[in-house]
N, C-alpha and C positions, 0 to 999 in steps of 0.2 A: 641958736646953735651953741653948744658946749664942748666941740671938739673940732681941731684943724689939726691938718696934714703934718706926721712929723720929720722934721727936717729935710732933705729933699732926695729924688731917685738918683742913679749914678749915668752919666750919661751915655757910656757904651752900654751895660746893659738892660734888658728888659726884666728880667728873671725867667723867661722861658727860652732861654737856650739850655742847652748839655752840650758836654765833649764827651769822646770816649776814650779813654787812655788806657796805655797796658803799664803794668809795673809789673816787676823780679815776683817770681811764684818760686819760692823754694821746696824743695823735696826734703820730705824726712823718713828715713826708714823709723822701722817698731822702737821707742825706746829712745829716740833721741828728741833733742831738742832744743829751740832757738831761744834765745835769754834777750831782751832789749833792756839795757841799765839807764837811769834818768839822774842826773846829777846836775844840784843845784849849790853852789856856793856864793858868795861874797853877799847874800841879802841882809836888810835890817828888820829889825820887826815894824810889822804895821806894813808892810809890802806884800802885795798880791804875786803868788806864784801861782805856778801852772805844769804839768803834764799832760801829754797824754798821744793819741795817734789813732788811725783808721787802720782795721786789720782784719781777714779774712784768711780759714781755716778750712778746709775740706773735713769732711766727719771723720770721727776716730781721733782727734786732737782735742784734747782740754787745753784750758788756761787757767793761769796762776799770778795770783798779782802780790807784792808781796813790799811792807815799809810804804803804803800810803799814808800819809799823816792827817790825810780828812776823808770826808766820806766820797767814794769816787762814782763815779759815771761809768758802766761797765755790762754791754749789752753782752746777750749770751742767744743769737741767733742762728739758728741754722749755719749750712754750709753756701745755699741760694739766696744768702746777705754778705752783705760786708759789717762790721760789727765797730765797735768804736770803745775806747777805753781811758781814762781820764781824771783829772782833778783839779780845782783853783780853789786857793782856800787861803786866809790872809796869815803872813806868817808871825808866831808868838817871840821868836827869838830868831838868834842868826846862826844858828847850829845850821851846817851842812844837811842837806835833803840827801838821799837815796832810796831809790824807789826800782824793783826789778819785777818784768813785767814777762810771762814765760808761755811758749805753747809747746805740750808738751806729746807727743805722737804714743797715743794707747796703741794705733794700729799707721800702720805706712799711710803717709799723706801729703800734704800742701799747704802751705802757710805765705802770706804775704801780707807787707806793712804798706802803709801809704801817710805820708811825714808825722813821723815823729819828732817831738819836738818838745822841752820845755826850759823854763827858767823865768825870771823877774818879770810882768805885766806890764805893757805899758802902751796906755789909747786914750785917745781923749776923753772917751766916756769915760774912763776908770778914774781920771783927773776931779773931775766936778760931780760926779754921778752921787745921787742921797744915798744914802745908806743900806735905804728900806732894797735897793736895788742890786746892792754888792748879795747882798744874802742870796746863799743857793745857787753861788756860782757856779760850783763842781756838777751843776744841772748840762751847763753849758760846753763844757768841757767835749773835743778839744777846740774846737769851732774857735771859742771867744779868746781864744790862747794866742795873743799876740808878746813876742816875746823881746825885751830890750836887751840889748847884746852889754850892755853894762856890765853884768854880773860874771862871773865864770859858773856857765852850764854847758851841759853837752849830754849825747847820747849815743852810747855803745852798743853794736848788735853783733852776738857771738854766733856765732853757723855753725854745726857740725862739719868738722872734715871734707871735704871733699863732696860736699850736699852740690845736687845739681839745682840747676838755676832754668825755670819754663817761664810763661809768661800769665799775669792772670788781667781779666779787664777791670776797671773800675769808671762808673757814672758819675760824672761831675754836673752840677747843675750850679748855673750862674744866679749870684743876690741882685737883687735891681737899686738895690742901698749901697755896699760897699763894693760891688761888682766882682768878687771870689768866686770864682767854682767853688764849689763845696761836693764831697760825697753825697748821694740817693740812691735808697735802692728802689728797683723798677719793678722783681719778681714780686717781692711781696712787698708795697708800699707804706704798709702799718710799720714794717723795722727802721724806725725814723732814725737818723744820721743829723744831718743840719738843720734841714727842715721840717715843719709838723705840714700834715695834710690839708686840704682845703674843702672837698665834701667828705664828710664822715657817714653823715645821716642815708642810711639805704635808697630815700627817694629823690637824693639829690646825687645818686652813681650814675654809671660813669660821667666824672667831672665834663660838663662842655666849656668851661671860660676858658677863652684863650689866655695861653702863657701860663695857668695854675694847672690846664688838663695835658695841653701839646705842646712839648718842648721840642724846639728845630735844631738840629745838631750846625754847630757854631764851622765842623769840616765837612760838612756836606748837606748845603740846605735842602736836597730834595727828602732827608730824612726826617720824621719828625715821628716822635712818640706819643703815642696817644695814651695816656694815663687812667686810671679807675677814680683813685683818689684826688689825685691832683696835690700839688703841693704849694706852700707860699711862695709868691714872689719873693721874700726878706727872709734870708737865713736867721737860727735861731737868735743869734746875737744880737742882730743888727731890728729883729722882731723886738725884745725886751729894752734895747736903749733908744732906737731911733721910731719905733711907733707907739709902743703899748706908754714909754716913758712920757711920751707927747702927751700920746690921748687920757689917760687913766688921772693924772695930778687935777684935768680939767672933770672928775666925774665929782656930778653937784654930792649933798649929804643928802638930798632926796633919793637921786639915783643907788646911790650905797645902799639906802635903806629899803629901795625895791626889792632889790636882792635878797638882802634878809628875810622880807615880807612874801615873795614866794617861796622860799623855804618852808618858813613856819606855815604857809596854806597850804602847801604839798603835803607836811608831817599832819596838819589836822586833818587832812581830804584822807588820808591814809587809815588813821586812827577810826575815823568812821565808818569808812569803807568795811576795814578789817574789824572793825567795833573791838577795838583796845588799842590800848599800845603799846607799842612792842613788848617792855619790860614786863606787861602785865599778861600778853597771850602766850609769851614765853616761861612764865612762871607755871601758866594753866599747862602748858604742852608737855613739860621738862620738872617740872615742880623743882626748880630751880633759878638762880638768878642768872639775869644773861650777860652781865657786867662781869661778874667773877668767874663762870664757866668759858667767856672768850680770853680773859685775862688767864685762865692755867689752860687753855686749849694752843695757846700759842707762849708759852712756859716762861712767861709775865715779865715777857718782852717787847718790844717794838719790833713789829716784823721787818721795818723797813731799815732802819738802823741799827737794831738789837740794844738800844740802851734798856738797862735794867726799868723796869718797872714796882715800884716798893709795894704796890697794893693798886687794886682794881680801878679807884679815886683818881691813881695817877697817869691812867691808861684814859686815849680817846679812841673812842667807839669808832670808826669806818665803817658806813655801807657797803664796801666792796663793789656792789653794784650801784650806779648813780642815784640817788635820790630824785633827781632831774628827768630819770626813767621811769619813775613812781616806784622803786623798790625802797622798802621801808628796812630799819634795823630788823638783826634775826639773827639763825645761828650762822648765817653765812658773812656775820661782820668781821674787822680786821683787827687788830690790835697794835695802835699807832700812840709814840708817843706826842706830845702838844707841838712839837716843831715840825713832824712829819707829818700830822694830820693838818697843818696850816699850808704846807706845800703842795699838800696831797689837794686840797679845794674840789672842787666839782672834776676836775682831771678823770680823763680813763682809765680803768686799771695798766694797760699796756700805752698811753704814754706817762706812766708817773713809774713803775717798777720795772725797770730796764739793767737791772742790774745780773750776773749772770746768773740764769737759773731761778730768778724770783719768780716770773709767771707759775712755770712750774708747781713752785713749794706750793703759794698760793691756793691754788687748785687742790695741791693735796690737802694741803690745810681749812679751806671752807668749802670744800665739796662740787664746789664751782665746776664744770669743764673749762678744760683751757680756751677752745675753742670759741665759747662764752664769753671768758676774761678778756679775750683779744677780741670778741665785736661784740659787745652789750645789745643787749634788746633789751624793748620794752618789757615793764611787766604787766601779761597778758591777761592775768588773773585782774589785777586791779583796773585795765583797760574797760575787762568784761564786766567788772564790780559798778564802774561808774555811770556806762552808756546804759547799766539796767535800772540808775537812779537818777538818769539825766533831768527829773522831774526836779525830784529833790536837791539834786544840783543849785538847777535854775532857781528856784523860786527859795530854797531854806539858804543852802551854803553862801551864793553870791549875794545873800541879802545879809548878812550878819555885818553888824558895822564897821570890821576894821577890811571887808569886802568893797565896805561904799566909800571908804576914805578916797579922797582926791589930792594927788601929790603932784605937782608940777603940769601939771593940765591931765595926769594918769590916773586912772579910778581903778585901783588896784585891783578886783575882780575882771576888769579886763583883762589887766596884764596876765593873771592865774591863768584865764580860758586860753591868750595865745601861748602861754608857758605847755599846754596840755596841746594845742593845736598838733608844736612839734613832734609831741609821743607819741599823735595819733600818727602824723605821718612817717614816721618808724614802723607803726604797728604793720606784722605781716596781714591780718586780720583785719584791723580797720582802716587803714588808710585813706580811705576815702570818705571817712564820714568828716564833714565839717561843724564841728564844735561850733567854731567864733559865728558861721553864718546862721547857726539855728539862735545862738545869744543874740548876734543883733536883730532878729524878725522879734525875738517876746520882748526885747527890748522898747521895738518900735511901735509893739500891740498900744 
């Protein structure tokens, strides 16, 4: 064994309760609009701040964010979500923060907040926590925003005149770690809030684990909701310091380098399949390159940051759609720069670009549907590619020697055939073929 329990559950909760609360839904005619101000003083540098708040808008209201001083957290979902808005980023000096946060009524509507809050950080994780782990905090936001009354902060919310005041609901679901309700939304479970999901993969819906799929309401136990996705016991916070922090320090350099090694057997099973690679079918299709063509296609920038990009060299490539799905590079890649595309890892398009209006752009930008970008499938074409070469599969591909290598008791052409099991069982089409059982019968010939 290489991994043990990290640190321990909270003992009122489970993580599958919810409550249901109402908070202040204000009214805005055509034209007006509510202001929330974030003010942070007396910090030093080298101290972790934070904003941010949970807030829901009826359609016909935009938002506007405006004086973040890092990259923020800032989902842009429907009016059938609650939304979330955000930042933690470590501070370089002790210059005063302001940060104003706006929704602003294109057409009469509904707006409400659920706590806002910012100023100084301060939790025990943040205390002793590596480094490698502060990074990408603003991911976390406002969830991991624990705030030390030390400093002088505070937050202003300005109301139009005489705005009336209705009621809106909002879903709290309990961490089984720190024991917080946290926001979820229930309509569409993909607009992640605190927590990420628990069955993603279409053959593993609607979730049946108790307490990830049916949450029991904490005011009236004969209620309980039954869920599609399911979500984690452990808020995202408390997911990154108190489990992933435990288990991951313990993964051996063998295991790291699985990883690697089904990558690069994906890109080669790929290369074959489609008999080239990508840079070279895209030069035949486009008589052009596809390094430089995605780098002025997204106007040689990071889509996800917008940091300048000086030239092609300095841009990474994203599949857009997972490699892990067998989609290979093409013209539907992204243009990330080296920080973004480290964050971005195997991540799904809609949990890694949650910012408002990214899915969107996205879409417009690599021809994707949206609808796509928010539930990846398999690619069916490659599916179809490999079960018409399952011969050559077996007997050429899983025999090439860095197939037969043995790492930790693992023969890494195994691990490839269960890496592929999963796509199968995605596939609308194949889903029931089993890969691993036809490898282990010629195995055992």
């Amino acid at each position: 064994m290489t991994r043990k329990s990290g640190f321990s559950v909270h003992k009122e909760t489970t993580g599958g309760e919810f409550s249901r609360q109402n908070v202040a839904a204000h009214a805005l005619a055509k034209g007006e609009e509510i202001e929330v101000s974030f003010y942070i003083d007396g910090h030093q540098p080298g101290d972790f701040l934070g904003f941010g708040m949970w807030f829901w808008h009826s359609d016909g209201i935009e938002s506007e964010l405006i004086g973040s001083p890092f990259i923020p957290t800032w989902t842009g979902y429907s009016s059938l979500s609650w939304n979330k808005v955000g930042s933690i980023w470590e501070a370089s000096t002790s210059t005063p923060v302001s940060v104003v946060f706006k929704l602003i009524a294109v057409e009469a509507g509904k707006a409400s907040f659920y706590q806002p809050l910012c100023g100084r950080l301060k939790h025990k994780h943040y205390e002793d926590a590596p480094h490698r782990l502060m990074k990408n905090m603003f991911e976390t936001a406002p969830e991991a925003i624990f705030v030390d009354d030390e400093v002088n902060a505070s937050v202003n919310i300005s109301f139009p005149d005489g705005s009336e005041t209705e009621h809106a609901e909002i879903i709290l679901k309990s961490c089984n770690r720190c024991g917080r309700y946290l926001p979820i939304n229930i309509i569409n479970e993909r607009n992640h809030l605190s927590f990420t999901n628990h069955c993603v993969a279409a053959h593993r819906r609607p979730c049946q684990h108790s307490s990830f799929g049916k949450l029991r309401n904490v005011e009236n136990q004969s209620e309980i909701l039954h869920l599609d996705y399911g979500y984690q016991l452990e808020c995202r916070f408390c997911k990154k310091f108190e489990v992933n922090a435990a288990h991951n320090p313990q993964r051996s350099p063998g295991q790291m380098k699985e990883d690697g090694a089904r990558r690069r057997a994906f890109e080669l099973l790929l290369e074959t399949l489609f008999e080239g690679s990508p840079q070279l079918i895209y030069r035949h299709k486009f008589s052009s390159e596809l390094a430089e063509d995605i780098w002025e296609k997204f106007q040689r920038r990071c889509f996800n940051c917008n940091t300048y990009l000086p030239n092609a060299r300095a841009m990474h490539l994203d599949h857009t759609r997972p490699l892990a799905y067998l989609w290979p590079l093409d013209e539907t890649a992204t243009a990330l720069c080296k920080s973004c595309n480290s964050q971005k890892r195997d991540r799904m398009p809609t949990d890694f670009y949650v910012k408002h209006g990214q899915l969107e752009a996205l879409a417009q930008k690599t021809g994707i549907s949206l609808e796509e970008l928010k539930n990846p499938k398999p690619n069916e074409t490659a599916i179809d590619l490999l079960l018409a070469r399952k011969h050559w599969f077996f007997s050429t591909f899983l025999t090439r020697p860095e197939m037969c290598k043995e790492r930790e008791g693992k023969i890494a052409g195994e691990l490839v055939v269960k890496a592929l099991q999963r796509v199968l069982a995605s596939s609308e089409k194949h889903q029931f073929v089993n890969l691993q059982d036809e490898y282990a019968q010629l195995r055992d010939k």
